[in-house]
Backbone atoms as SQL, in Angstrom:
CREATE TABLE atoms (id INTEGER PRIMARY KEY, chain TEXT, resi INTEGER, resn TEXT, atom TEXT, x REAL, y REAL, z REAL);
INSERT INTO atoms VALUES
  (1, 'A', 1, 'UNK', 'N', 6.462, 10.299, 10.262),
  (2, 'A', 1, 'UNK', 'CA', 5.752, 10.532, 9.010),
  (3, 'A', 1, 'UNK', 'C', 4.268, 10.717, 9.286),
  (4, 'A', 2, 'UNK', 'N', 3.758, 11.001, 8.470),
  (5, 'A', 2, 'UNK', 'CA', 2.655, 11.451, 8.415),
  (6, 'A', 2, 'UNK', 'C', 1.475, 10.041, 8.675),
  (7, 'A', 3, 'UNK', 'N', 1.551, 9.471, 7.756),
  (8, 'A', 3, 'UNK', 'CA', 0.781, 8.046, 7.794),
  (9, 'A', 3, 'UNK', 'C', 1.068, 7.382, 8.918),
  (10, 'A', 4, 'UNK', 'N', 2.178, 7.405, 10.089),
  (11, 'A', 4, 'UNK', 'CA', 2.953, 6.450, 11.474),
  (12, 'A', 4, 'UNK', 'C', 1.972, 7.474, 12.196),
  (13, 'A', 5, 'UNK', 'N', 1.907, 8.862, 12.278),
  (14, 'A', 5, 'UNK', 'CA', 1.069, 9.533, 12.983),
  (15, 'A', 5, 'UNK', 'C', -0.395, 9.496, 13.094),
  (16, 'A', 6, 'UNK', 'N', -0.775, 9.081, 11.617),
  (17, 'A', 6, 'UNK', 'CA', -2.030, 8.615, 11.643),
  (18, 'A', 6, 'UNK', 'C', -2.519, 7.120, 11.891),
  (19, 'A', 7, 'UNK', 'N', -1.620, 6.570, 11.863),
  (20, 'A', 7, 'UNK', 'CA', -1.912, 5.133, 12.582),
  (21, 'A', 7, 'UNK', 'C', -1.950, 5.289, 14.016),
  (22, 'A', 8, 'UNK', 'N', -1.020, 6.144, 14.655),
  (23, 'A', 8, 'UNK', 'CA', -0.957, 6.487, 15.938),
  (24, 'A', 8, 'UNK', 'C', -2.549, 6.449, 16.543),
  (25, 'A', 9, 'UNK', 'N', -3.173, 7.571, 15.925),
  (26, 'A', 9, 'UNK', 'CA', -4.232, 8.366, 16.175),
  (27, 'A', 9, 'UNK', 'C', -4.863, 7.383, 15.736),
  (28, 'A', 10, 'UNK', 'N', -5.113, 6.413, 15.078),
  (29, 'A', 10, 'UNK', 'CA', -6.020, 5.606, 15.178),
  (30, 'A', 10, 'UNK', 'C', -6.008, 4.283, 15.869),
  (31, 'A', 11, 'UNK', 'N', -5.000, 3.900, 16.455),
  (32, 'A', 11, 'UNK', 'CA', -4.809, 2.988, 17.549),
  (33, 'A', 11, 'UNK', 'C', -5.105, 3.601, 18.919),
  (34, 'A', 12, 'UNK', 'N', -4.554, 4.526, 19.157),
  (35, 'A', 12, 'UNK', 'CA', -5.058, 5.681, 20.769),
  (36, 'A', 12, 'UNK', 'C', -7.100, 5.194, 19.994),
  (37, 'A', 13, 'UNK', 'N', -7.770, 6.390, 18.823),
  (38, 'A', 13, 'UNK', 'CA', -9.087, 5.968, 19.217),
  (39, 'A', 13, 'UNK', 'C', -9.674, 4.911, 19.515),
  (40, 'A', 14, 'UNK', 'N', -9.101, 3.678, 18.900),
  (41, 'A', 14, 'UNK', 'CA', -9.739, 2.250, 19.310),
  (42, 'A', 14, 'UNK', 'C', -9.160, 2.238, 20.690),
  (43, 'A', 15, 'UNK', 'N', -8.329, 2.453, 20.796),
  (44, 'A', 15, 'UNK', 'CA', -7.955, 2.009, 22.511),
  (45, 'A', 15, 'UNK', 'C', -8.645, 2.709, 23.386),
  (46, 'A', 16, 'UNK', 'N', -8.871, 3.904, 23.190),
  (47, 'A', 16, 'UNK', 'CA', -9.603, 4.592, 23.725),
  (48, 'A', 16, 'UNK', 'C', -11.194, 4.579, 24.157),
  (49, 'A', 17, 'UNK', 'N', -11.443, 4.007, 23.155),
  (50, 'A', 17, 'UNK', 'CA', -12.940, 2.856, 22.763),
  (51, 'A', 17, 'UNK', 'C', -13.928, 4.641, 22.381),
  (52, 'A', 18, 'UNK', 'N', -13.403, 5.255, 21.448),
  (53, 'A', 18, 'UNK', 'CA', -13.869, 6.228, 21.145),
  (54, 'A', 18, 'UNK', 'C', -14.177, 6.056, 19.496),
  (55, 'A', 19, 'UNK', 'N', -13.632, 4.851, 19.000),
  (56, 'A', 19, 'UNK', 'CA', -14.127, 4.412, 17.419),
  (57, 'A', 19, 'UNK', 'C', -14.399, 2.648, 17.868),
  (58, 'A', 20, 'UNK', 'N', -15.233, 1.545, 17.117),
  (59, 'A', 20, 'UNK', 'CA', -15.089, 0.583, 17.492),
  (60, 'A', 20, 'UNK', 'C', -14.325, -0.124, 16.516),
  (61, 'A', 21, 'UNK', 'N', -13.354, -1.419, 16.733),
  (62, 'A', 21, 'UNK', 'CA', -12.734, -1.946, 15.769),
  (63, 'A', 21, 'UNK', 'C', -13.161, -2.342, 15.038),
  (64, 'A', 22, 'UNK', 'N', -14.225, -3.150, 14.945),
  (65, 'A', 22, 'UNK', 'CA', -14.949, -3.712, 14.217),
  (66, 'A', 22, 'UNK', 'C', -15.244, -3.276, 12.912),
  (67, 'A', 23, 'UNK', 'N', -15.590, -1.704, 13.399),
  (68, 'A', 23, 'UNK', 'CA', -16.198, -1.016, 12.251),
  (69, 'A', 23, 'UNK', 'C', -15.473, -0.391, 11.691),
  (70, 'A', 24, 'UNK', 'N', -13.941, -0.456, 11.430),
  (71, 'A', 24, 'UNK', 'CA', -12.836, -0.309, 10.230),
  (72, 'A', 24, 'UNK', 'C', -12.239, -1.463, 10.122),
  (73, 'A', 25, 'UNK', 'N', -11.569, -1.370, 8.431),
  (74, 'A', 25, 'UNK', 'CA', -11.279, -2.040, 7.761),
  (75, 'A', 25, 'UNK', 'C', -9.826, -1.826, 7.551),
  (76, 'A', 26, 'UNK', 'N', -8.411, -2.414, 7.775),
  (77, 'A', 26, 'UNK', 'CA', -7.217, -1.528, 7.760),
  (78, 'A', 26, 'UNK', 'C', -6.513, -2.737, 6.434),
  (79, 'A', 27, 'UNK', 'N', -5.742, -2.155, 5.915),
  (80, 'A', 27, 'UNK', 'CA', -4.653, -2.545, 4.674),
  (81, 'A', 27, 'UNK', 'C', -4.197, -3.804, 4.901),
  (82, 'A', 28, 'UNK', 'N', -3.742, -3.736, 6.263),
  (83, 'A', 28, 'UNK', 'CA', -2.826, -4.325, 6.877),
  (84, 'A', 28, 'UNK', 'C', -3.611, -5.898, 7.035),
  (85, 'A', 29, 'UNK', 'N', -5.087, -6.220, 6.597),
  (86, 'A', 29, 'UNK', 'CA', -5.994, -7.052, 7.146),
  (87, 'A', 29, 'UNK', 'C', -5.384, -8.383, 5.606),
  (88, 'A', 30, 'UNK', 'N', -5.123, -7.023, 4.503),
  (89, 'A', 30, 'UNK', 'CA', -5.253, -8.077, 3.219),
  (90, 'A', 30, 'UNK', 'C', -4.003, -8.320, 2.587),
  (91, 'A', 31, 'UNK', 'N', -2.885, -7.955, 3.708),
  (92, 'A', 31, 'UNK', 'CA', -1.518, -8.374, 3.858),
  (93, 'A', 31, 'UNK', 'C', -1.046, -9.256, 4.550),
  (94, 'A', 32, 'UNK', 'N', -0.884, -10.196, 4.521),
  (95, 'A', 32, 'UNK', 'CA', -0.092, -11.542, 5.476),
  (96, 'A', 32, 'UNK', 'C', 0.893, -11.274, 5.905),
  (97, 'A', 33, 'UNK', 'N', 2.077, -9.939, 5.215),
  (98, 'A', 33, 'UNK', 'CA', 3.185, -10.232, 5.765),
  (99, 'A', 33, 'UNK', 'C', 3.177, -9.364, 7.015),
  (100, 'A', 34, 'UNK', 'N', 2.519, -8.574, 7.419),
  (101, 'A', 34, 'UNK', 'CA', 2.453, -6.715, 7.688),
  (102, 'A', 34, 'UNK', 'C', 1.637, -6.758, 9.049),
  (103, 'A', 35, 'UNK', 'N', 2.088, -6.214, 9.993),
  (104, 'A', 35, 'UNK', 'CA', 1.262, -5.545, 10.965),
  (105, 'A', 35, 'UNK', 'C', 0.195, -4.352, 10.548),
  (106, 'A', 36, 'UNK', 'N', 1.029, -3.256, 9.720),
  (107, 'A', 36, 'UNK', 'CA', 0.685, -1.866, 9.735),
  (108, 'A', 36, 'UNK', 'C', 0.801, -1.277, 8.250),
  (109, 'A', 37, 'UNK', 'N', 0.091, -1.432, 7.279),
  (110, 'A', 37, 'UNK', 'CA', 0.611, -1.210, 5.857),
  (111, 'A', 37, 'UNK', 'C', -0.452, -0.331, 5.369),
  (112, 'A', 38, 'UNK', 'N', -0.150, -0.195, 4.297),
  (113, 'A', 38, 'UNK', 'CA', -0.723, 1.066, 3.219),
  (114, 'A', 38, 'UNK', 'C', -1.319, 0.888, 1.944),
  (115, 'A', 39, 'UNK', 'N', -2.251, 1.932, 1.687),
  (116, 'A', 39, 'UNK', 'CA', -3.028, 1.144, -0.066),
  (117, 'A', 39, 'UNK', 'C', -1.895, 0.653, -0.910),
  (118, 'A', 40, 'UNK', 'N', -0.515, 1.187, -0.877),
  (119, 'A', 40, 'UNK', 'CA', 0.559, 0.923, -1.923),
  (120, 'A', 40, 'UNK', 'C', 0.650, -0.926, -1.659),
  (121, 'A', 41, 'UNK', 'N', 0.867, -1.067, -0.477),
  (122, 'A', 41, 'UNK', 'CA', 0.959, -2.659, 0.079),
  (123, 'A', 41, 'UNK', 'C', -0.057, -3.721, -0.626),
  (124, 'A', 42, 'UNK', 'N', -1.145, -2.866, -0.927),
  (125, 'A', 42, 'UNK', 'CA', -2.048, -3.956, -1.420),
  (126, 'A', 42, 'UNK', 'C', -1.492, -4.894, -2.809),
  (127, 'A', 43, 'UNK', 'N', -0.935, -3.754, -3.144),
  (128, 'A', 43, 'UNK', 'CA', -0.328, -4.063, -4.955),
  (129, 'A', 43, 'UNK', 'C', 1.087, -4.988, -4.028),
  (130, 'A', 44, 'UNK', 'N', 1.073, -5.886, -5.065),
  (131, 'A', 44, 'UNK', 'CA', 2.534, -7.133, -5.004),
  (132, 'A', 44, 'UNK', 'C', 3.925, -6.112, -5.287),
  (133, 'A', 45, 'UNK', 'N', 4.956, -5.975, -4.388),
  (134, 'A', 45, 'UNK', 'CA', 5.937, -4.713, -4.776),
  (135, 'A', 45, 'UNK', 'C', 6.444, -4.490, -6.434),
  (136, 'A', 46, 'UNK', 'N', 6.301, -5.829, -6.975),
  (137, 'A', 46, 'UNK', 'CA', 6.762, -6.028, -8.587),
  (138, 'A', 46, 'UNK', 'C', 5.383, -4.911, -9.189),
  (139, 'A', 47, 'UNK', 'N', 4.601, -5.019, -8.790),
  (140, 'A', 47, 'UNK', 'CA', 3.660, -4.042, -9.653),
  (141, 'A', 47, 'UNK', 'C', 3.834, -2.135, -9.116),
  (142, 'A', 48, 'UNK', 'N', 3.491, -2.312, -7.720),
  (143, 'A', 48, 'UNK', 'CA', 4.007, -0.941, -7.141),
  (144, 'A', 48, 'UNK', 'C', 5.341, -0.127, -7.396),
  (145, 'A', 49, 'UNK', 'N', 6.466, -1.634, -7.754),
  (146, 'A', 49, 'UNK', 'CA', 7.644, -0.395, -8.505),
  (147, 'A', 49, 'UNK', 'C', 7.693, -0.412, -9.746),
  (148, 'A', 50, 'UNK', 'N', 6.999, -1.024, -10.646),
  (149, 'A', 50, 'UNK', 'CA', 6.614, -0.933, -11.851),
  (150, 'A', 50, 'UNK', 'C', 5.368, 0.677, -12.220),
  (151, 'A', 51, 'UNK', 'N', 4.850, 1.009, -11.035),
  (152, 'A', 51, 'UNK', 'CA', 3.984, 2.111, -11.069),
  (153, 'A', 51, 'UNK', 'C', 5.459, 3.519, -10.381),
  (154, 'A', 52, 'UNK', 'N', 5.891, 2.813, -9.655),
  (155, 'A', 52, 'UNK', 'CA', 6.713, 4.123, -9.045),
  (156, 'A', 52, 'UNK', 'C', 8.047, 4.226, -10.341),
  (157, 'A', 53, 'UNK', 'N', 8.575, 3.309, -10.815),
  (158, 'A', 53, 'UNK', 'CA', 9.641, 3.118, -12.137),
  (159, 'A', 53, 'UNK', 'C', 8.813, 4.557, -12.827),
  (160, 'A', 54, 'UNK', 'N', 7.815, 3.930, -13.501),
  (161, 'A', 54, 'UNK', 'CA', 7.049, 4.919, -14.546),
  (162, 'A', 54, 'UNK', 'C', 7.322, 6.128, -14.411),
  (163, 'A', 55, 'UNK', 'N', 6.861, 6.672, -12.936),
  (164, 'A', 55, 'UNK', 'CA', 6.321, 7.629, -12.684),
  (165, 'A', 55, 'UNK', 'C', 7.340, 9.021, -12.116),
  (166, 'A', 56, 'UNK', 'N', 8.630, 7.787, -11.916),
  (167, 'A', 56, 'UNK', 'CA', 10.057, 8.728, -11.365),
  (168, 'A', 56, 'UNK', 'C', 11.294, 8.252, -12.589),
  (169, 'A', 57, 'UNK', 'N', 10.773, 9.505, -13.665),
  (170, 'A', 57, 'UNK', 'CA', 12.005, 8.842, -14.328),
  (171, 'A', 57, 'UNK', 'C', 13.451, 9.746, -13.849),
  (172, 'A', 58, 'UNK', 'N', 13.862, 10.448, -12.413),
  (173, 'A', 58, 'UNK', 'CA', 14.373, 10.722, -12.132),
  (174, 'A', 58, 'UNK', 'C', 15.116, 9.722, -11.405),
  (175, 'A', 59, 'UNK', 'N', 14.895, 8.612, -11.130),
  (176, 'A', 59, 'UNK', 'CA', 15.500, 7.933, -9.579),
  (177, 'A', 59, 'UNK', 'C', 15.509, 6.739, -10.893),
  (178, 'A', 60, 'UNK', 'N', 17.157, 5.996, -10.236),
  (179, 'A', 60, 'UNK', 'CA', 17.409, 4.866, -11.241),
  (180, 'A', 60, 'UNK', 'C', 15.994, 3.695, -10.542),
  (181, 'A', 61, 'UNK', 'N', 15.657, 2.985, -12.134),
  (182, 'A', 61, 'UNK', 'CA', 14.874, 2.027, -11.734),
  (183, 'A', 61, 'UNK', 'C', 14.440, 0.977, -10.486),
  (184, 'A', 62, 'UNK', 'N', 13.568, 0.930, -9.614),
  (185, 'A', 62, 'UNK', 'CA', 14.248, 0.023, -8.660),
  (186, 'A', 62, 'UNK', 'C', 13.492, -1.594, -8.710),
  (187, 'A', 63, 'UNK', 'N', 14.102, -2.183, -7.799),
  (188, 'A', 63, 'UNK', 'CA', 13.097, -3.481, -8.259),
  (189, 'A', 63, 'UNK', 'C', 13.288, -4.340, -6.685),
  (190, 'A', 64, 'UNK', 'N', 12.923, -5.389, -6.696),
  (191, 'A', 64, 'UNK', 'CA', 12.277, -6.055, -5.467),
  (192, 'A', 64, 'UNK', 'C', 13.178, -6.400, -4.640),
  (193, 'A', 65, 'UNK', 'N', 14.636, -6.535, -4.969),
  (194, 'A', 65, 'UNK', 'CA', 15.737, -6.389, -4.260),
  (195, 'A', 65, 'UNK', 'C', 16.211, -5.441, -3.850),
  (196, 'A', 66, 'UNK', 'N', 15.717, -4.174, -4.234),
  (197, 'A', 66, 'UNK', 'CA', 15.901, -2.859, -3.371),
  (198, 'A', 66, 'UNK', 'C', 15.247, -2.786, -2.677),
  (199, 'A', 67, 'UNK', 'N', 13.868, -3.304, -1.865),
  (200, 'A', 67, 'UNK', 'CA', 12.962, -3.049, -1.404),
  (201, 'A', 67, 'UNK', 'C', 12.243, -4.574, -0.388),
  (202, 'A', 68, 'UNK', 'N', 13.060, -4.924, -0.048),
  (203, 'A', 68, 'UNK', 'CA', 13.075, -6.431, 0.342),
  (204, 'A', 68, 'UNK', 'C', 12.779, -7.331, 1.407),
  (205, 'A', 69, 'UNK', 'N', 12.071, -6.488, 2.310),
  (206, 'A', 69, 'UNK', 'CA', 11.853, -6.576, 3.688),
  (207, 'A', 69, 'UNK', 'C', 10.443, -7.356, 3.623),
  (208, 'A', 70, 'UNK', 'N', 9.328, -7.935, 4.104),
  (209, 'A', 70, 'UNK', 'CA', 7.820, -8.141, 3.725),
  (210, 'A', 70, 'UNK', 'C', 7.233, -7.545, 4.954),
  (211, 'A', 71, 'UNK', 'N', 8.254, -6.993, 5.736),
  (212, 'A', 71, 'UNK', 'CA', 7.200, -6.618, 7.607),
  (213, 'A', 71, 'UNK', 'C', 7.310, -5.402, 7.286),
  (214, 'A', 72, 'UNK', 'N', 7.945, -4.628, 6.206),
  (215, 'A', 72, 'UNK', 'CA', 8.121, -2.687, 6.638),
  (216, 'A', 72, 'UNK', 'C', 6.953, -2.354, 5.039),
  (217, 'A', 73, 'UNK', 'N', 6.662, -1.420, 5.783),
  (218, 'A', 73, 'UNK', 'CA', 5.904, -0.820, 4.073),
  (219, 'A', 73, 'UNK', 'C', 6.509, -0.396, 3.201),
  (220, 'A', 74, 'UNK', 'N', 6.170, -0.908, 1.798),
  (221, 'A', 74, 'UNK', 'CA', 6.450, -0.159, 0.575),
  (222, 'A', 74, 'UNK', 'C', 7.119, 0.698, 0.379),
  (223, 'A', 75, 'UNK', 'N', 6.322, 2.065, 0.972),
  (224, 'A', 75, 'UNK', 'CA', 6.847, 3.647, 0.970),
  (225, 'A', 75, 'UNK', 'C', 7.771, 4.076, 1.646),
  (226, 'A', 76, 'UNK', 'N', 7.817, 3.338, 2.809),
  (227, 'A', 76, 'UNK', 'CA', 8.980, 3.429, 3.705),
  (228, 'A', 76, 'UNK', 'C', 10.580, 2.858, 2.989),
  (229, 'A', 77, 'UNK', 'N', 10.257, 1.456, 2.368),
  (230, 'A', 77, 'UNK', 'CA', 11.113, 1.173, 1.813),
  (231, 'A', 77, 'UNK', 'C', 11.789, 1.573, 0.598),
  (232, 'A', 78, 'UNK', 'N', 11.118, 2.059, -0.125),
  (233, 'A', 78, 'UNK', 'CA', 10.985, 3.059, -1.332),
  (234, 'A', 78, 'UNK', 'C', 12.090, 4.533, -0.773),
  (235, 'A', 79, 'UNK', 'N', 11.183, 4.645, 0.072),
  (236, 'A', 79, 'UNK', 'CA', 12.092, 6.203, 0.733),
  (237, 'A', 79, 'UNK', 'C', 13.492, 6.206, 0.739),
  (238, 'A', 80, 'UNK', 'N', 13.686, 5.080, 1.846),
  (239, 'A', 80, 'UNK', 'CA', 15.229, 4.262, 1.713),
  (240, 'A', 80, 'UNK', 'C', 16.149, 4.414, 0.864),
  (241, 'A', 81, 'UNK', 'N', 15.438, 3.741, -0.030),
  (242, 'A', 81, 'UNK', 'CA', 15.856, 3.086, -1.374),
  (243, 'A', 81, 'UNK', 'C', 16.572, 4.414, -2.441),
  (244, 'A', 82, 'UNK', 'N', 15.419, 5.679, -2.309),
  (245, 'A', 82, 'UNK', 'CA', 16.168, 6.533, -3.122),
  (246, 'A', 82, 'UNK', 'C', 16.590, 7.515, -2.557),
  (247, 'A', 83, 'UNK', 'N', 17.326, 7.477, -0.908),
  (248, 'A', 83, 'UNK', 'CA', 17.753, 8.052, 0.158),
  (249, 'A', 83, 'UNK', 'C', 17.072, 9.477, 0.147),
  (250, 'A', 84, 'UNK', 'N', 15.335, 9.322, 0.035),
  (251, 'A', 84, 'UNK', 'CA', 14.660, 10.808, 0.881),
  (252, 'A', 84, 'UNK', 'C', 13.841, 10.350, 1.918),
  (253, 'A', 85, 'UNK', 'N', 13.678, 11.162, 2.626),
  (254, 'A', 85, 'UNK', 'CA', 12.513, 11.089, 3.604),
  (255, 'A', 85, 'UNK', 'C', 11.239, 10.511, 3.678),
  (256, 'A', 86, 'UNK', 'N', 10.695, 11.421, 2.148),
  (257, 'A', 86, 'UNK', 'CA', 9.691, 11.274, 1.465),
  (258, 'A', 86, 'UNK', 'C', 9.530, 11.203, 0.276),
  (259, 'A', 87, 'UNK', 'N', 8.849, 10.698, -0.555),
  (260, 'A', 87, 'UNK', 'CA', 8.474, 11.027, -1.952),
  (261, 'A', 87, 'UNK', 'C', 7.006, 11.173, -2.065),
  (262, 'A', 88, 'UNK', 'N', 6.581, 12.029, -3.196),
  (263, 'A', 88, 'UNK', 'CA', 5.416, 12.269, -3.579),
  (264, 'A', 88, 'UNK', 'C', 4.499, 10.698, -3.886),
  (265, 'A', 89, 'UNK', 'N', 3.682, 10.229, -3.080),
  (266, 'A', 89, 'UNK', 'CA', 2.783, 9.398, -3.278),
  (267, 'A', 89, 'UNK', 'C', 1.856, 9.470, -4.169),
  (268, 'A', 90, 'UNK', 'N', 1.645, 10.419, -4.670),
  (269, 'A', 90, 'UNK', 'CA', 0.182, 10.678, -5.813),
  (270, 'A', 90, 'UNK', 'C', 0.733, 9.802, -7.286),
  (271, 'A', 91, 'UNK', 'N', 2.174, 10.548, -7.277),
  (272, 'A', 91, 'UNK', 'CA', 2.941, 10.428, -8.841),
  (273, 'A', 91, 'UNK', 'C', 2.856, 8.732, -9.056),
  (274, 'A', 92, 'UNK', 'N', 2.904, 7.475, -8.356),
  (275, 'A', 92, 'UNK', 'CA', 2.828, 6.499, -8.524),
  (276, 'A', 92, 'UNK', 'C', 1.288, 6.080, -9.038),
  (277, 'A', 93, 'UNK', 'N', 0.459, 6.563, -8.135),
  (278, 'A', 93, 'UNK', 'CA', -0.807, 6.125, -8.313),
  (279, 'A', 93, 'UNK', 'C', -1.439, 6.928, -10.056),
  (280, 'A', 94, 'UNK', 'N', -1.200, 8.090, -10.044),
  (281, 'A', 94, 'UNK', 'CA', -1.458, 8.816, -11.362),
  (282, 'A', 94, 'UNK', 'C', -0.646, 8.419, -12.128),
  (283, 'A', 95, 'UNK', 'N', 0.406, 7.407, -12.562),
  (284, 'A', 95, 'UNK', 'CA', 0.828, 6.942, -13.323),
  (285, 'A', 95, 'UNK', 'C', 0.102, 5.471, -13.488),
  (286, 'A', 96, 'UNK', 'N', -0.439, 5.057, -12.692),
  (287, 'A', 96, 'UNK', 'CA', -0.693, 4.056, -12.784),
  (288, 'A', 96, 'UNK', 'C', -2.522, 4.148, -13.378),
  (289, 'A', 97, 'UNK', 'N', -3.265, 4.915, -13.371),
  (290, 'A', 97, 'UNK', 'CA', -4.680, 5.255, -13.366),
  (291, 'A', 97, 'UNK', 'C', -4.289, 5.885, -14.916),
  (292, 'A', 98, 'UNK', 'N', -3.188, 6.332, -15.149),
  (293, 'A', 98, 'UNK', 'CA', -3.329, 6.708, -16.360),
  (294, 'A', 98, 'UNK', 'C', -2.998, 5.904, -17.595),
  (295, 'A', 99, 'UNK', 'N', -2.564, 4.084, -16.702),
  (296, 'A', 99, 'UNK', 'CA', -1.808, 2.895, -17.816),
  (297, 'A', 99, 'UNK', 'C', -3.588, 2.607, -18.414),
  (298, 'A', 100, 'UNK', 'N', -4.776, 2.219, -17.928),
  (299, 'A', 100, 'UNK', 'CA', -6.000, 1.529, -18.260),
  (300, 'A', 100, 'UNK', 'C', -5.777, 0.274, -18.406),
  (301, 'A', 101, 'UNK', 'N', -4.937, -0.325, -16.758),
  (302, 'A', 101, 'UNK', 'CA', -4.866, -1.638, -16.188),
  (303, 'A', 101, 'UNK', 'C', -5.844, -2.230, -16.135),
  (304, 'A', 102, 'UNK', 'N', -6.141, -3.450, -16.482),
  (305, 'A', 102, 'UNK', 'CA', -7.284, -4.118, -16.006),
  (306, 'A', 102, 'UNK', 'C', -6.562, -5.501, -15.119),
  (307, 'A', 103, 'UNK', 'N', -7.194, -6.408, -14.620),
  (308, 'A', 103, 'UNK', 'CA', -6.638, -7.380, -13.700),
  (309, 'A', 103, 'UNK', 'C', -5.554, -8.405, -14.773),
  (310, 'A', 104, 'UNK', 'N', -5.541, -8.470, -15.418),
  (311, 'A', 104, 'UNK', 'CA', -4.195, -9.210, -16.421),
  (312, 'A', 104, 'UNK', 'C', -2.868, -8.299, -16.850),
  (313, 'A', 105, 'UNK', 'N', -3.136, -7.097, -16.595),
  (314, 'A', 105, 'UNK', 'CA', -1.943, -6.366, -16.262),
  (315, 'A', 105, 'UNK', 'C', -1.295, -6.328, -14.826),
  (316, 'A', 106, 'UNK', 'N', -2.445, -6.625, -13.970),
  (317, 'A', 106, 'UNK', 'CA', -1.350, -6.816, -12.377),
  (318, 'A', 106, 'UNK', 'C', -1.130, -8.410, -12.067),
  (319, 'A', 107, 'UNK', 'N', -0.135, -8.583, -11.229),
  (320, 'A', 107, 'UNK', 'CA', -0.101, -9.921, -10.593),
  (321, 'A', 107, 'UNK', 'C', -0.929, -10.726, -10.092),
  (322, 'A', 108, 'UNK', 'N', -1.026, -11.920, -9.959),
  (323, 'A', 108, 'UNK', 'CA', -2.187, -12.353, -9.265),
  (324, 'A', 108, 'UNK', 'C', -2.067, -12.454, -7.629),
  (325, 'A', 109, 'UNK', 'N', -1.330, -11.785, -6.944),
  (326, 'A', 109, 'UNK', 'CA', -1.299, -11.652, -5.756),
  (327, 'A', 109, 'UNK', 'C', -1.551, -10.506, -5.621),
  (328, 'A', 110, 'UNK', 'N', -1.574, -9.031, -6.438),
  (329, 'A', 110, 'UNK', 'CA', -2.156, -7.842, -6.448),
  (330, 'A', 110, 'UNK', 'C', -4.010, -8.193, -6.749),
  (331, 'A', 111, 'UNK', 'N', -4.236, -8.744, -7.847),
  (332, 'A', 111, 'UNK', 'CA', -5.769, -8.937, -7.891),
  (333, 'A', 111, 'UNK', 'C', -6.504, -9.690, -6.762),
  (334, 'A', 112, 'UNK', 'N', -5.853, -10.329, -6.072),
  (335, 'A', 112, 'UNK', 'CA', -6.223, -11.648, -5.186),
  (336, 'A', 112, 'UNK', 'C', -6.787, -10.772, -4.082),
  (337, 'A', 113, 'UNK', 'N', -5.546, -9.562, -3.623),
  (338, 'A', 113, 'UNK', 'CA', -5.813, -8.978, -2.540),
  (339, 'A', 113, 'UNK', 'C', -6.650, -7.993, -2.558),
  (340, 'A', 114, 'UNK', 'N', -7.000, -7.146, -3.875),
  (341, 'A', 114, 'UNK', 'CA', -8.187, -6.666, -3.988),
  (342, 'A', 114, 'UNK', 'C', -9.516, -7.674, -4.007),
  (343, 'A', 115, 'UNK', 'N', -9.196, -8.059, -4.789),
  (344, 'A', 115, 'UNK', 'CA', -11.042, -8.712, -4.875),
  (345, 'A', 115, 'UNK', 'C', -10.620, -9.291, -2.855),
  (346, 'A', 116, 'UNK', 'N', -10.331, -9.461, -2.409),
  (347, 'A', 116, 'UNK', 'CA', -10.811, -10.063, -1.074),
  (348, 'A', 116, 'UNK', 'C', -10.864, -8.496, -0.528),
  (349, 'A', 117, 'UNK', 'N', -10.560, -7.727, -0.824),
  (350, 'A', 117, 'UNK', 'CA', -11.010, -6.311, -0.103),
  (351, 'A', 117, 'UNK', 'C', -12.330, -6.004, -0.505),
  (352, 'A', 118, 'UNK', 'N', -12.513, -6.118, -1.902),
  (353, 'A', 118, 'UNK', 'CA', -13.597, -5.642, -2.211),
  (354, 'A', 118, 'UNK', 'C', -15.019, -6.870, -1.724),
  (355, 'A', 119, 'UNK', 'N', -14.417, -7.728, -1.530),
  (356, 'A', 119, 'UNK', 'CA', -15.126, -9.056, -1.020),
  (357, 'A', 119, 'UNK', 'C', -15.977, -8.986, 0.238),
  (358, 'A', 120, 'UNK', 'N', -15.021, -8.146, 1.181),
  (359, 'A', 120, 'UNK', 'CA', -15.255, -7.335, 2.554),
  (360, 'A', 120, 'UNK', 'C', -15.804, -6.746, 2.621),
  (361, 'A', 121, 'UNK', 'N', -15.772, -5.396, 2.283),
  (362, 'A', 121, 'UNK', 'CA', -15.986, -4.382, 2.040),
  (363, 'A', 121, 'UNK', 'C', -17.935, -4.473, 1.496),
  (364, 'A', 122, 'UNK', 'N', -17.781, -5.211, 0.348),
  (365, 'A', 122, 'UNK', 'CA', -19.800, -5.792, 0.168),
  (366, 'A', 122, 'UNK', 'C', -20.177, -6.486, 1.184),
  (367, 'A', 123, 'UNK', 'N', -19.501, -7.485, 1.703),
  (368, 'A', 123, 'UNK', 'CA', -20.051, -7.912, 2.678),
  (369, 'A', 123, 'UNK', 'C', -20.698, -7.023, 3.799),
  (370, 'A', 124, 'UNK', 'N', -20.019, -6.211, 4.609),
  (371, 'A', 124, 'UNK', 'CA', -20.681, -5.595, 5.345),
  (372, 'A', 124, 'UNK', 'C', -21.349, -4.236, 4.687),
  (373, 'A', 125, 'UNK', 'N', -22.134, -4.582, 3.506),
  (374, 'A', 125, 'UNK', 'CA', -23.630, -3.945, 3.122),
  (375, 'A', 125, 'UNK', 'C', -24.347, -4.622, 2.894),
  (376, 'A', 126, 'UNK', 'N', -24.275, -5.578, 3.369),
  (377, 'A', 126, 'UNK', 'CA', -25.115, -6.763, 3.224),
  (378, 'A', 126, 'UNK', 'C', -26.103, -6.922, 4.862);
């Protein structure tokens, strides 16, 4: 996939010592369960298939027992789940930008893991 290839390419540059680690920030930092994860990961899966539900009213509903693993990503598991390869990643997120969520519409393990991103993230402009 596309995103395994780009993790590729960004493990070769740090190894390579042609980017420094330090100075990225990866998904995977504000996930406990995850080596290698994705912006979808940040969201608690109850909210992410509550955004992908919405957004595919083609594929029967799915929910956290379809998707049940905590070490594989989201999308990967998702893929699985509605036996393609791939699915369109945008359609989740534009369904979701178009609810006007604020933090009492997501979980508190989805808000938790943002604000500590965004926590980071100021920090080093500081």
């Amino acid at each position: 996939s596309l995103v395994g290839s780009e993790m590729c390419i960004r493990d070769s540059l740090i190894s390579d010592k042609i980017i420094k680690r330090q100075k990225f920030l990866f998904y995977d930092e504000f996930v406990d369960t995850m080596d290698k994860s994705d912006i979808e990961d940040i969201f608690d899966k109850s909210d992410y298939l509550s955004f992908f539900n919405g957004a595919f009213a083609e594929h029967e509903n799915l929910t956290v027992s379809d998707v049940p693993d905590p070490g594989e990503r989201v999308v990967l598991q998702v893929a699985k789940a509605i036996g393609k390869p791939r699915y369109n990643h945008l359609r989740p997120a534009s369904y979701m930008a178009r609810q006007g969520l604020d933090a009492a519409s997501l979980s508190e393990i989805t808000v938790e893991r943002f604000a500590r991103l965004m926590e980071t993230i100021n920090e080093l402009f500081k």
